[in-house]
Gaussian input, Z-matrix of N, CA and C with variables (Angstrom, degrees):
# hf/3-21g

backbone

0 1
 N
 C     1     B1
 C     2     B2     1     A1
 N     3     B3     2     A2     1     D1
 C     4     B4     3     A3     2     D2
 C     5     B5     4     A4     3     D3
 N     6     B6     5     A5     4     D4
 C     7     B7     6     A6     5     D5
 C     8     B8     7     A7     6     D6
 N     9     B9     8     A8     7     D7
 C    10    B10     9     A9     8     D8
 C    11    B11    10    A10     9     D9
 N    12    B12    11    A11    10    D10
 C    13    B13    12    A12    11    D11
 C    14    B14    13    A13    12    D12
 N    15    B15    14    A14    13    D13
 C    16    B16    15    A15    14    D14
 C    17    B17    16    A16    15    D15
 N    18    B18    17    A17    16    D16
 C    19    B19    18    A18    17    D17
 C    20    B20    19    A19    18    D18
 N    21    B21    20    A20    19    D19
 C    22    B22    21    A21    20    D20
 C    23    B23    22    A22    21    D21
 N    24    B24    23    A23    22    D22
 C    25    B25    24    A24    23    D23
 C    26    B26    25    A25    24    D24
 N    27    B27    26    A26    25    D25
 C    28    B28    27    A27    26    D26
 C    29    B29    28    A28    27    D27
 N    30    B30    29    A29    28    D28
 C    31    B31    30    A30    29    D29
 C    32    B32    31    A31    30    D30
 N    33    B33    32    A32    31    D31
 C    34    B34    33    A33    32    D32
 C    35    B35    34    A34    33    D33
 N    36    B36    35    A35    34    D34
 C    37    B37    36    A36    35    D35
 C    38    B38    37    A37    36    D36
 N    39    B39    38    A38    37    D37
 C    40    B40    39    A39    38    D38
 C    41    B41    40    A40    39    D39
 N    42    B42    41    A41    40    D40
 C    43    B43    42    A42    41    D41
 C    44    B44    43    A43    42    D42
 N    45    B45    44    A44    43    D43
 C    46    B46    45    A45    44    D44
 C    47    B47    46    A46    45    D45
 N    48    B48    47    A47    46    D46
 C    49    B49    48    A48    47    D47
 C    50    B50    49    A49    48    D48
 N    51    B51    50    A50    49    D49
 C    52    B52    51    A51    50    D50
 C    53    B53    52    A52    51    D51
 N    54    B54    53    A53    52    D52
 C    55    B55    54    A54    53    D53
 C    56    B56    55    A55    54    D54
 N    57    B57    56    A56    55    D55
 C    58    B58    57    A57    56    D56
 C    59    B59    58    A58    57    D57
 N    60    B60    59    A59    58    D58
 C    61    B61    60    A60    59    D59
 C    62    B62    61    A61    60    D60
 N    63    B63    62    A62    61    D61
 C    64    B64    63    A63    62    D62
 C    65    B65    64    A64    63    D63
 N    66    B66    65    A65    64    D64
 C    67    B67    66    A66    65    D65
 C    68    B68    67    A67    66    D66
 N    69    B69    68    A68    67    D67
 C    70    B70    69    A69    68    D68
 C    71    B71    70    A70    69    D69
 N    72    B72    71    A71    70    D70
 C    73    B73    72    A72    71    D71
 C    74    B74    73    A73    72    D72
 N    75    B75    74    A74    73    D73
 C    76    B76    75    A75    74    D74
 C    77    B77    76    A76    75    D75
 N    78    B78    77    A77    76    D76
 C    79    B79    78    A78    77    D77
 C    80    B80    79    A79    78    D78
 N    81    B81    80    A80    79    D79
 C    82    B82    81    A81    80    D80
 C    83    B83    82    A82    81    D81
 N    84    B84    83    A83    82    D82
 C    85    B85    84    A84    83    D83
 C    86    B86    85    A85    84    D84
 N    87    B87    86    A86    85    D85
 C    88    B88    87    A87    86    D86
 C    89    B89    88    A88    87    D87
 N    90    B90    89    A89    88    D88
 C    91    B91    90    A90    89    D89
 C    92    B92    91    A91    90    D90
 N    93    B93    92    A92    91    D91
 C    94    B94    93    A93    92    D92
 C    95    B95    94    A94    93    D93
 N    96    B96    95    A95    94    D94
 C    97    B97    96    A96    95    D95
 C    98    B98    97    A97    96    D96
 N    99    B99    98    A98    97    D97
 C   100   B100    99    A99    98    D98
 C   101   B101   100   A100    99    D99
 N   102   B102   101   A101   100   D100
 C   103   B103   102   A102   101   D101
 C   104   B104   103   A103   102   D102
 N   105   B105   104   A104   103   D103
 C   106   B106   105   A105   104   D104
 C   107   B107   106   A106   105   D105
 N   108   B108   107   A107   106   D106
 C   109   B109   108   A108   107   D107
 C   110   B110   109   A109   108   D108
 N   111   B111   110   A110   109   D109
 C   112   B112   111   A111   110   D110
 C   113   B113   112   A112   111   D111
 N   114   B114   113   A113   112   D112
 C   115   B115   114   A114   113   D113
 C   116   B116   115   A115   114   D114
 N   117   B117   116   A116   115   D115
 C   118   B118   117   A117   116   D116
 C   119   B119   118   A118   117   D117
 N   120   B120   119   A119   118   D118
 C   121   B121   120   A120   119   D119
 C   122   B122   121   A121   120   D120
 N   123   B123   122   A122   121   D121
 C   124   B124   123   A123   122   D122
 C   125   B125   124   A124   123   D123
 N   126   B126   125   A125   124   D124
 C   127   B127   126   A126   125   D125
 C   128   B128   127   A127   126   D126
 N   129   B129   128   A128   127   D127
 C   130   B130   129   A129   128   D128
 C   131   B131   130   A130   129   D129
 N   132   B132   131   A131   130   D130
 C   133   B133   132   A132   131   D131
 C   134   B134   133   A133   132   D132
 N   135   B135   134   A134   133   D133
 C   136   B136   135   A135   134   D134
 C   137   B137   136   A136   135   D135
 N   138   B138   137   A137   136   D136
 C   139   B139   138   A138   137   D137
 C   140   B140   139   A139   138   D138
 N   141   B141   140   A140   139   D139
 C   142   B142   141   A141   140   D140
 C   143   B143   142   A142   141   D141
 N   144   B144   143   A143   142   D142
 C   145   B145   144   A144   143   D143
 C   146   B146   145   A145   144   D144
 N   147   B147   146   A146   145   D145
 C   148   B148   147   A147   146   D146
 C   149   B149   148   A148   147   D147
 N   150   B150   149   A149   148   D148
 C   151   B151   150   A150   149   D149
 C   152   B152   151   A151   150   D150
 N   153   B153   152   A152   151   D151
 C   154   B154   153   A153   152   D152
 C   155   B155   154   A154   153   D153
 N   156   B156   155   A155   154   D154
 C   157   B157   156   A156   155   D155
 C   158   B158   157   A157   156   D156
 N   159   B159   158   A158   157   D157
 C   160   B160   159   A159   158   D158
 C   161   B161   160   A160   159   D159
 N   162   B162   161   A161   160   D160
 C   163   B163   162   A162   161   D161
 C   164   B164   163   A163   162   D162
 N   165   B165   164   A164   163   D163
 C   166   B166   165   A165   164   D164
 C   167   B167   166   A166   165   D165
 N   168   B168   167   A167   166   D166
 C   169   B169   168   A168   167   D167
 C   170   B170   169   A169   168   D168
 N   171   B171   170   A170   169   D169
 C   172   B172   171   A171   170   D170
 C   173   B173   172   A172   171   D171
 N   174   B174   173   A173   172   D172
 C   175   B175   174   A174   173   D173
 C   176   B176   175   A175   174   D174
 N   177   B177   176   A176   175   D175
 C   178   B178   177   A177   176   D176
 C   179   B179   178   A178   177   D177
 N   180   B180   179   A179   178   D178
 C   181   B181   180   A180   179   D179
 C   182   B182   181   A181   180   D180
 N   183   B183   182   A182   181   D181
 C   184   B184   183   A183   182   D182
 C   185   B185   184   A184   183   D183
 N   186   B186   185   A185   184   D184
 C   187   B187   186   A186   185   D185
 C   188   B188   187   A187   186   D186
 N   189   B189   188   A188   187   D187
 C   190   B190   189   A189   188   D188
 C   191   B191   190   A190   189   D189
 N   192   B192   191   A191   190   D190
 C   193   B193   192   A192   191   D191
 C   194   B194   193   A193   192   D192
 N   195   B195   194   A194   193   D193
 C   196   B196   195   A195   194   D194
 C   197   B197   196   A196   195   D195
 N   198   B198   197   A197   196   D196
 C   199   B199   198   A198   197   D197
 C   200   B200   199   A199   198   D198
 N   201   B201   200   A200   199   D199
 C   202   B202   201   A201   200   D200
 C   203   B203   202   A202   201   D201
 N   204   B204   203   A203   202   D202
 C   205   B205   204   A204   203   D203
 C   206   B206   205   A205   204   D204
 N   207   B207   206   A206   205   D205
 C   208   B208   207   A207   206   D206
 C   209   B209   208   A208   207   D207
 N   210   B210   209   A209   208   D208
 C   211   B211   210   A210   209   D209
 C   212   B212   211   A211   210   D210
 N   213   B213   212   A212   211   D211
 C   214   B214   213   A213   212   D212
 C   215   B215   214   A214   213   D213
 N   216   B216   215   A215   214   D214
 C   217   B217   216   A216   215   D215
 C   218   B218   217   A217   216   D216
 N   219   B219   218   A218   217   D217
 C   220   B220   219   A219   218   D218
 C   221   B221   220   A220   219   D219
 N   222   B222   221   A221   220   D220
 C   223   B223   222   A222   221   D221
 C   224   B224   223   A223   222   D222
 N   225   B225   224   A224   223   D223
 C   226   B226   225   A225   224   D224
 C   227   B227   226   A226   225   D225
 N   228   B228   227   A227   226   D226
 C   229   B229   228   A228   227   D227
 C   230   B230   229   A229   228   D228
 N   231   B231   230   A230   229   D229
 C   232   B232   231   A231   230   D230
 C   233   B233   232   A232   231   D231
 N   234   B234   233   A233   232   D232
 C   235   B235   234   A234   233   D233
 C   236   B236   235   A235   234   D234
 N   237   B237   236   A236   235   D235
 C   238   B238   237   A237   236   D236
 C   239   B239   238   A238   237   D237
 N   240   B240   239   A239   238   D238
 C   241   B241   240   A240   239   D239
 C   242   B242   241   A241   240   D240
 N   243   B243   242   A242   241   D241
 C   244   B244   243   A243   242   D242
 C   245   B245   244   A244   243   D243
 N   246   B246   245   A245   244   D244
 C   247   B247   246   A246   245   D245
 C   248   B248   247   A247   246   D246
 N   249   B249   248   A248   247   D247
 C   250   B250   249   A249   248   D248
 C   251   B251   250   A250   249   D249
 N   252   B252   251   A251   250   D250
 C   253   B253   252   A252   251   D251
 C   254   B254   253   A253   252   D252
 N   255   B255   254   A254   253   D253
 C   256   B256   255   A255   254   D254
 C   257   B257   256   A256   255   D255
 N   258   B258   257   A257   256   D256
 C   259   B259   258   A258   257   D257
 C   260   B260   259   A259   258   D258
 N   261   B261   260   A260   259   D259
 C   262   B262   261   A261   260   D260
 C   263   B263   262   A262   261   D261
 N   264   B264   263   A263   262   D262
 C   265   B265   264   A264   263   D263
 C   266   B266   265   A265   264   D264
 N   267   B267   266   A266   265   D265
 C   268   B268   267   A267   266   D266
 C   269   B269   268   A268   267   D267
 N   270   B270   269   A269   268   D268
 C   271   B271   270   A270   269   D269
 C   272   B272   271   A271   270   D270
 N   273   B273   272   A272   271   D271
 C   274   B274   273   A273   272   D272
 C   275   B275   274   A274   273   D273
 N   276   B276   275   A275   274   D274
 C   277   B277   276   A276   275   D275
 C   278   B278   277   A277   276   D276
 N   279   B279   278   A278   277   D277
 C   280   B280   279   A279   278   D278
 C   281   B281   280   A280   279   D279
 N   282   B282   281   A281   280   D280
 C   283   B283   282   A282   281   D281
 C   284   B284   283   A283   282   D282
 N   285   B285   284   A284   283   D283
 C   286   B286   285   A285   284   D284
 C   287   B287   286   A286   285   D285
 N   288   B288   287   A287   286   D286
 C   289   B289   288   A288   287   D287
 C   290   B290   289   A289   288   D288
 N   291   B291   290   A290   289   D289
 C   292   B292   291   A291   290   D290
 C   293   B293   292   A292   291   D291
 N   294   B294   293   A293   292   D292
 C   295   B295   294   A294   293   D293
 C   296   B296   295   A295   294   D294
 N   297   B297   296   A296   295   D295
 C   298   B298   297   A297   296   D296
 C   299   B299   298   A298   297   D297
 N   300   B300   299   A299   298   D298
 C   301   B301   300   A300   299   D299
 C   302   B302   301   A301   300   D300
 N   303   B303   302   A302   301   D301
 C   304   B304   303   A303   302   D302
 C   305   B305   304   A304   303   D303
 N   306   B306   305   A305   304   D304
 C   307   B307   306   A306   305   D305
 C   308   B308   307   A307   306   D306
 N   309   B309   308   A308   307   D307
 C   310   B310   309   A309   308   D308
 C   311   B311   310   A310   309   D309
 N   312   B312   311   A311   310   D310
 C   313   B313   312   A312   311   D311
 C   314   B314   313   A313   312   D312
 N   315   B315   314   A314   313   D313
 C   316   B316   315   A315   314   D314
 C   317   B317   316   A316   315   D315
 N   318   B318   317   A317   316   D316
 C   319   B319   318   A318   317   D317
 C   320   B320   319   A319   318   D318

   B1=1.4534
   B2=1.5157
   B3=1.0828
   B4=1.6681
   B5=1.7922
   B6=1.0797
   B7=1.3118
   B8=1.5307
   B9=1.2651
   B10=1.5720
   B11=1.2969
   B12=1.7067
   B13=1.5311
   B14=1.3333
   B15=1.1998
   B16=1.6946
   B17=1.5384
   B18=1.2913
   B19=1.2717
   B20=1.6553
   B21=1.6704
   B22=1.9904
   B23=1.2971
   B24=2.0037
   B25=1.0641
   B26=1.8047
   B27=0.8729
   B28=1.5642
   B29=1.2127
   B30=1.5195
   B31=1.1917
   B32=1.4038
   B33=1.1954
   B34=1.9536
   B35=1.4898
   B36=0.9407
   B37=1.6379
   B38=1.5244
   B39=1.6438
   B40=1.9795
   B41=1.3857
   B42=1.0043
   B43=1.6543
   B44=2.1169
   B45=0.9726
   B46=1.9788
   B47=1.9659
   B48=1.4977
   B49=1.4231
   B50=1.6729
   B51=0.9470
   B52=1.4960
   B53=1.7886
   B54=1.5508
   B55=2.1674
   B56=1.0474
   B57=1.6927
   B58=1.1373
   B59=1.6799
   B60=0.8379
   B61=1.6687
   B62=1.6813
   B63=0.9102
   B64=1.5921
   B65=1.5973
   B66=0.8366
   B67=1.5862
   B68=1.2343
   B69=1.0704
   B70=1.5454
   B71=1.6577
   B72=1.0906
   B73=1.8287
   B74=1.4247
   B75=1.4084
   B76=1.3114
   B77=1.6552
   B78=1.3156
   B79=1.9811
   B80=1.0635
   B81=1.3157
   B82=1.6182
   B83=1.2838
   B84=1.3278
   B85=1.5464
   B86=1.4783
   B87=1.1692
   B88=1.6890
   B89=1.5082
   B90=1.8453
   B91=1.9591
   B92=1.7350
   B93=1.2583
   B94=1.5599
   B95=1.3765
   B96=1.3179
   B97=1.8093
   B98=1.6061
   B99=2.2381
   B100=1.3533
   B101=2.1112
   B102=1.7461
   B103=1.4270
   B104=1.6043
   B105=1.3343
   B106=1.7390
   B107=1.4928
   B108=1.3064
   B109=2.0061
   B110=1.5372
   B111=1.5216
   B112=1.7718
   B113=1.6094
   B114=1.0188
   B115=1.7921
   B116=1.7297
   B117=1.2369
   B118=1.8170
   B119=1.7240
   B120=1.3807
   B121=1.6959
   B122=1.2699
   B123=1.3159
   B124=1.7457
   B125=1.6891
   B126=1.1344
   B127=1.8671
   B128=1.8506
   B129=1.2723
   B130=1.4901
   B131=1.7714
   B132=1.4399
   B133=1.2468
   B134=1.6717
   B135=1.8283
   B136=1.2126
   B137=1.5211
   B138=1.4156
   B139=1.1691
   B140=2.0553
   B141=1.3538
   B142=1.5324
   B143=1.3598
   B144=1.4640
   B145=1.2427
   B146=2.0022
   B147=1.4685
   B148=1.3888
   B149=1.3869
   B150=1.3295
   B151=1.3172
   B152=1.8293
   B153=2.0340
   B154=0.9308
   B155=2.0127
   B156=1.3621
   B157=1.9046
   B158=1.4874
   B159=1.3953
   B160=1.4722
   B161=1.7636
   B162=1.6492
   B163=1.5727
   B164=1.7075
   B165=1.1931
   B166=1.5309
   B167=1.7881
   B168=1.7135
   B169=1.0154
   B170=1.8323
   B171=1.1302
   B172=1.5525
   B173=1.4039
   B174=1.3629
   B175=1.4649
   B176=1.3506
   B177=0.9355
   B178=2.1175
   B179=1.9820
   B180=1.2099
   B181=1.6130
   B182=1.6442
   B183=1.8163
   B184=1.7400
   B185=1.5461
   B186=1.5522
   B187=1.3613
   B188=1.5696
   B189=1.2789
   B190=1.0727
   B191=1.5038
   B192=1.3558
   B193=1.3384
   B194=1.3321
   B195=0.9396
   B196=2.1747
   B197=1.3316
   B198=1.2200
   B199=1.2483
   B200=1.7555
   B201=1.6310
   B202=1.2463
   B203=1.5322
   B204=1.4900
   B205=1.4145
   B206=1.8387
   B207=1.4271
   B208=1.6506
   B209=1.6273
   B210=1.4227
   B211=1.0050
   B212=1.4474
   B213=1.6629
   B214=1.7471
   B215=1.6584
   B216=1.4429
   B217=1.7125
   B218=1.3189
   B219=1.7595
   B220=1.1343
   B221=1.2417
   B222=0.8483
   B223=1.7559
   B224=1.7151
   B225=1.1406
   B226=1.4124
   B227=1.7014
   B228=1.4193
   B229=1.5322
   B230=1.5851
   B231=1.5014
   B232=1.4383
   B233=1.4207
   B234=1.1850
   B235=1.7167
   B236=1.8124
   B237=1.5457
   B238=1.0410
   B239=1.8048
   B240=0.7983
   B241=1.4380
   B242=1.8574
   B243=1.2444
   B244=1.4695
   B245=2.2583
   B246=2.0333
   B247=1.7071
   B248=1.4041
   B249=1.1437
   B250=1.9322
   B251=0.9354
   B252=1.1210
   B253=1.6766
   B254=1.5613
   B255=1.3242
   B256=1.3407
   B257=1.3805
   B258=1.3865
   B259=1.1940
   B260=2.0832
   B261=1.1993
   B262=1.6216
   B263=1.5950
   B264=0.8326
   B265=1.5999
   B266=1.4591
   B267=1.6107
   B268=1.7607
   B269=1.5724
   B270=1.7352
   B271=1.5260
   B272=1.5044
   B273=1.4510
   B274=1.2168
   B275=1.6864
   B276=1.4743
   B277=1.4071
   B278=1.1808
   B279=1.7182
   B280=1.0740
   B281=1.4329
   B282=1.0804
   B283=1.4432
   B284=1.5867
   B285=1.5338
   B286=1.8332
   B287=1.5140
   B288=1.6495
   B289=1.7334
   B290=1.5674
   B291=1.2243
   B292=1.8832
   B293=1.5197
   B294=1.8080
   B295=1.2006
   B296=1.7567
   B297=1.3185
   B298=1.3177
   B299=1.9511
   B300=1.7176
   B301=1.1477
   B302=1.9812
   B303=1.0591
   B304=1.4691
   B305=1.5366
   B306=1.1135
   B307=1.3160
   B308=1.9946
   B309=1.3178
   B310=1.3687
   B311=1.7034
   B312=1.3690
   B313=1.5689
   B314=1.3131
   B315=1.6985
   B316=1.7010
   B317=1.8723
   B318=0.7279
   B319=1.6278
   B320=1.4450
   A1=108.00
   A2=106.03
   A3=112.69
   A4=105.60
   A5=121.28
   A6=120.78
   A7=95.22
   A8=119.57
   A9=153.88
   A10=121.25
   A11=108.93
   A12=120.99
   A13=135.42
   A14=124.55
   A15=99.73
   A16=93.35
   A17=131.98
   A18=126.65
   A19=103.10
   A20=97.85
   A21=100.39
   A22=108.75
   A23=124.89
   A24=135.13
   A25=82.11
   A26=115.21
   A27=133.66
   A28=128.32
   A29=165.42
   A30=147.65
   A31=130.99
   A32=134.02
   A33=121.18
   A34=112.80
   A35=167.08
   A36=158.08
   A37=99.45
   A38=106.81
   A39=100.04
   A40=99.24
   A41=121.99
   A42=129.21
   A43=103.09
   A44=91.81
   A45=91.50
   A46=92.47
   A47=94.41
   A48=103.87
   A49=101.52
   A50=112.32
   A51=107.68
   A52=103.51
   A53=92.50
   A54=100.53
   A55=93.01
   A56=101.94
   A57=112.12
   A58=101.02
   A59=132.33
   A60=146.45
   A61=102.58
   A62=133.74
   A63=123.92
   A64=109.83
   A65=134.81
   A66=124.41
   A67=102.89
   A68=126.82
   A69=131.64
   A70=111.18
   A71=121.61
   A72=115.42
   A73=125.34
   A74=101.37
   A75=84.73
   A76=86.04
   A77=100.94
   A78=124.02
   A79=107.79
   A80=109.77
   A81=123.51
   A82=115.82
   A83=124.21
   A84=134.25
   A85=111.30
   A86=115.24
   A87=117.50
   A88=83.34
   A89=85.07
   A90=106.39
   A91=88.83
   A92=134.32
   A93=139.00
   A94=103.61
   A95=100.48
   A96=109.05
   A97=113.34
   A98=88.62
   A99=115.62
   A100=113.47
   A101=89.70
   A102=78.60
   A103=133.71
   A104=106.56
   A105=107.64
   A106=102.45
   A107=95.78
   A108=91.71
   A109=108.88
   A110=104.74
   A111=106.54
   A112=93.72
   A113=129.80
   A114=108.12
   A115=121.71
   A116=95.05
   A117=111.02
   A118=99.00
   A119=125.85
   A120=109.39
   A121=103.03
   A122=138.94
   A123=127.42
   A124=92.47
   A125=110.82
   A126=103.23
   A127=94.87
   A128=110.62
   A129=102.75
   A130=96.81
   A131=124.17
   A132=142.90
   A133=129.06
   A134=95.26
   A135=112.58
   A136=106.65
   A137=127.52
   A138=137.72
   A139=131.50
   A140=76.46
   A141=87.82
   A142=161.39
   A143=95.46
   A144=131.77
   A145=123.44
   A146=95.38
   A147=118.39
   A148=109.16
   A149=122.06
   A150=109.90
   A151=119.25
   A152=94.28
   A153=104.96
   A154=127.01
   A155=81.10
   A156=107.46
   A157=96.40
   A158=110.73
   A159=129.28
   A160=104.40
   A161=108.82
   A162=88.88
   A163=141.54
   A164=93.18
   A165=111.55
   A166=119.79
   A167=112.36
   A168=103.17
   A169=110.50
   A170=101.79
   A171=108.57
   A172=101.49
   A173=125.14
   A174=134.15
   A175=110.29
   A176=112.68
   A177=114.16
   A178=104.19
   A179=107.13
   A180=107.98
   A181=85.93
   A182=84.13
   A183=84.13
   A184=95.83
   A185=116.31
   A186=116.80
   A187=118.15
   A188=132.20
   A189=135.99
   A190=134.75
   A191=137.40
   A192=121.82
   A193=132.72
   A194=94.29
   A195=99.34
   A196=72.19
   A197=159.56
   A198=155.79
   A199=101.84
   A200=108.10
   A201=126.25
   A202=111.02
   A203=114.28
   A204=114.31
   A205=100.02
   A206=110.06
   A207=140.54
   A208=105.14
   A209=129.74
   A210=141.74
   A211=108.26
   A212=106.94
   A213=100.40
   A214=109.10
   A215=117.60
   A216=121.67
   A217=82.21
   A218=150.19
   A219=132.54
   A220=121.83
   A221=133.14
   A222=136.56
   A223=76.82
   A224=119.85
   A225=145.05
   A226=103.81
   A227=118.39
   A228=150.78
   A229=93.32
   A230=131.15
   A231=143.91
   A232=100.49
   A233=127.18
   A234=105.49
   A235=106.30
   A236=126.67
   A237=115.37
   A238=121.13
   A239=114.77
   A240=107.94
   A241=114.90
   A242=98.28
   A243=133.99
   A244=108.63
   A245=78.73
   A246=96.11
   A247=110.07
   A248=139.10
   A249=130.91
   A250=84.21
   A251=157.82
   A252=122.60
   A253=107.04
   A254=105.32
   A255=111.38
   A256=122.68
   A257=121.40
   A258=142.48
   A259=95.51
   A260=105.33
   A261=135.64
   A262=89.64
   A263=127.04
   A264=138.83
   A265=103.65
   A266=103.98
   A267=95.54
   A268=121.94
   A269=117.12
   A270=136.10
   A271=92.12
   A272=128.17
   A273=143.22
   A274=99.82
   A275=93.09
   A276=106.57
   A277=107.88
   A278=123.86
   A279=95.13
   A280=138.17
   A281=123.55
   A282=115.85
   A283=148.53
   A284=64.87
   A285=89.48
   A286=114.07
   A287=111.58
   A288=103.25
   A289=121.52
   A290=92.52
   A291=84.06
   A292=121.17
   A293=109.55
   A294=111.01
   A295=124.21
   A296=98.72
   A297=132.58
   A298=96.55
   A299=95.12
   A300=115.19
   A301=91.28
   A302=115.10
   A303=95.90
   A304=106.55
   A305=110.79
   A306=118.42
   A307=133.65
   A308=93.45
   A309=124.40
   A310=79.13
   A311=131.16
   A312=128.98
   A313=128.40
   A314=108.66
   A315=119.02
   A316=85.75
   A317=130.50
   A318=117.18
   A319=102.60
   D1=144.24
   D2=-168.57
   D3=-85.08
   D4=140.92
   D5=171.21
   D6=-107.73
   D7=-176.30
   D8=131.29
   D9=-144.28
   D10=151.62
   D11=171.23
   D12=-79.88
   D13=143.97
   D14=173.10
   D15=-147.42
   D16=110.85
   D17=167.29
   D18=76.13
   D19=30.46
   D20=171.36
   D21=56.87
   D22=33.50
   D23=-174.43
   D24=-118.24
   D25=160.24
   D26=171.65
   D27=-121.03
   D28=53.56
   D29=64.12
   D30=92.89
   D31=77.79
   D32=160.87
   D33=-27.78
   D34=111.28
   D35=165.50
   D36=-17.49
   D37=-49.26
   D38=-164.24
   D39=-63.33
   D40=-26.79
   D41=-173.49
   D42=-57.66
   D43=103.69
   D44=169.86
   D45=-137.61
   D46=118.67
   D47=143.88
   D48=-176.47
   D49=-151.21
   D50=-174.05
   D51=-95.99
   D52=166.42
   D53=160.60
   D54=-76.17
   D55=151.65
   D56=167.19
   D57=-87.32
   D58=-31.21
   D59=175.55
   D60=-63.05
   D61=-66.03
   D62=178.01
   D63=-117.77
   D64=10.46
   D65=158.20
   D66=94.60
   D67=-30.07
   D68=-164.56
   D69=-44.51
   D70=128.66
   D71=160.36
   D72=-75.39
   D73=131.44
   D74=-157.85
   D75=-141.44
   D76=162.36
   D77=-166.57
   D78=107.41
   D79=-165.56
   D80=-159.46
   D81=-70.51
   D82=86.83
   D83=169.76
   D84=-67.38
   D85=161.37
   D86=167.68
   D87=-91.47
   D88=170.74
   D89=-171.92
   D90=-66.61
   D91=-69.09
   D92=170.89
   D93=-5.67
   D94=-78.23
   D95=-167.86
   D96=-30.21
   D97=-66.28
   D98=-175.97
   D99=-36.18
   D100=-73.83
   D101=172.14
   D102=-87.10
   D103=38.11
   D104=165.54
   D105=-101.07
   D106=-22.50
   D107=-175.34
   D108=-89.40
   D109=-26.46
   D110=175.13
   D111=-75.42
   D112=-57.36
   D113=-174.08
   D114=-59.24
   D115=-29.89
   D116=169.08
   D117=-60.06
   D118=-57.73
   D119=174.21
   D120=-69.98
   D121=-47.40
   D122=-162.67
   D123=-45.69
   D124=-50.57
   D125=-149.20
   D126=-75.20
   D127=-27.61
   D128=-158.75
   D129=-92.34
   D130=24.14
   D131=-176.56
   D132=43.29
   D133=26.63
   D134=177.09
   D135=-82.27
   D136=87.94
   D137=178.94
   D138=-51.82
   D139=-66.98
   D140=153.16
   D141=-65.01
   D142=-24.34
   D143=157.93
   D144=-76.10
   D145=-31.16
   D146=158.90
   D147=-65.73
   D148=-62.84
   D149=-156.46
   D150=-62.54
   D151=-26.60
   D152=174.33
   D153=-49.95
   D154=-58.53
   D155=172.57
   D156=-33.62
   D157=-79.58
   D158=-165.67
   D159=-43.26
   D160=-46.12
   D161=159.54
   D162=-70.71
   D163=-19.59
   D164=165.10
   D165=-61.73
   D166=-36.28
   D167=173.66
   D168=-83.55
   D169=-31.27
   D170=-177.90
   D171=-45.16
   D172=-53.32
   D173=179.72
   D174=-57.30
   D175=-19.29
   D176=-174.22
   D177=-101.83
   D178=-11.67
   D179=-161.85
   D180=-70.05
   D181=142.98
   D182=-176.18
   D183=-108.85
   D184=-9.09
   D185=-178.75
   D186=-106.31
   D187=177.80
   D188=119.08
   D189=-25.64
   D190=-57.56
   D191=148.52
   D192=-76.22
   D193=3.35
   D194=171.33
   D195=-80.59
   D196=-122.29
   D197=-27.85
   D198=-138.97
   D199=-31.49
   D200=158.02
   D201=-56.37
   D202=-42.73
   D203=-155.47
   D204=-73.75
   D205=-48.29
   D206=175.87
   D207=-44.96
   D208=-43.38
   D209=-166.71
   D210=-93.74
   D211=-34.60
   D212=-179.81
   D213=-83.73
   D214=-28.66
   D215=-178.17
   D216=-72.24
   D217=-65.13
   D218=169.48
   D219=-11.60
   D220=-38.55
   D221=-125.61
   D222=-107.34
   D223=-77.89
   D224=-145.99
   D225=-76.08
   D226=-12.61
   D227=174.08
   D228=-77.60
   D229=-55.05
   D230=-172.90
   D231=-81.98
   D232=-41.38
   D233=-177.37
   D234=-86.66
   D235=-1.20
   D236=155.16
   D237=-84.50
   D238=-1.36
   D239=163.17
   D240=-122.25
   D241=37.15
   D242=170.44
   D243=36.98
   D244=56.35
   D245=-173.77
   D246=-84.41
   D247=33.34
   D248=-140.15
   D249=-72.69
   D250=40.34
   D251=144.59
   D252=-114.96
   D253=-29.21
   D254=163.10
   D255=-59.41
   D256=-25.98
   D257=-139.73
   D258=-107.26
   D259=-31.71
   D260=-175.78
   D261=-82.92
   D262=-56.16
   D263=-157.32
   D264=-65.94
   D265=-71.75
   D266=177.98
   D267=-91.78
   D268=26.84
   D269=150.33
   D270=-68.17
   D271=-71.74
   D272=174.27
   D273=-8.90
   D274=-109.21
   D275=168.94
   D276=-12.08
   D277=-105.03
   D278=-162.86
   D279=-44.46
   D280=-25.26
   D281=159.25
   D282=-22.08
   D283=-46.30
   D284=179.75
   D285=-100.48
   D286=-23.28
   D287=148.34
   D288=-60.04
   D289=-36.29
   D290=177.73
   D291=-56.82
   D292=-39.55
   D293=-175.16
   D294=-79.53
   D295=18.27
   D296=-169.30
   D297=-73.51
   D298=-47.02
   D299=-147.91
   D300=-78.27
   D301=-11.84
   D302=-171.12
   D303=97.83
   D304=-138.95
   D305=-178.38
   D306=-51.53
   D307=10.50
   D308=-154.06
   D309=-56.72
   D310=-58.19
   D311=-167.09
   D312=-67.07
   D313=-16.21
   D314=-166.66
   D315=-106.81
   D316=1.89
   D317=176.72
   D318=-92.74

């Protein structure tokens, strides 16, 4: 059975409603949903709560650049709470989702 996280809470996937402990919604979001609510915490400087989202959408990306995109707002989510190695890690990644794409480097 598939889990997901949301706020280091754990989850069935069929399971969607909120924590009762932090409010958060949590289950199977689309990648859309996922990263409108991770950029909704990035800007409102809820960090952690961001990084969370941003893994939530990473988990929904059905592509190669969804998953690039999830991993680079990640990325930049980790050097604001001054994570660089974390921050190196899913630069990485996405990297290597991009090169997923083929020609993704010569354009």
């Amino acid at each position: 059975r598939s889990l997901i996280s949301a706020r280091r809470h754990f989850f069935p996937v069929a399971h969607v409603s909120s924590c009762a402990r932090c409010g958060l919604l949590v289950g199977r979001m689309s990648f859309a949903e996922a990263l409108a609510q991770a950029n909704e915490q990035f800007v409102d400087e809820a960090y952690d709560d961001a990084l969370d989202a941003y893994a939530a959408a990473l988990d929904a990306a059905a592509t190669a650049a969804q998953a690039a995109t999830a991993l680079t707002k990640r990325a930049n989510c980790h050097l604001k709470l001054d994570a660089h190695a974390a921050a190196l890690a899913d630069a990485d990644a996405a990297l290597a989702e991009l090169s997923a794409l083929g020609d993704a480097f010569t354009r």
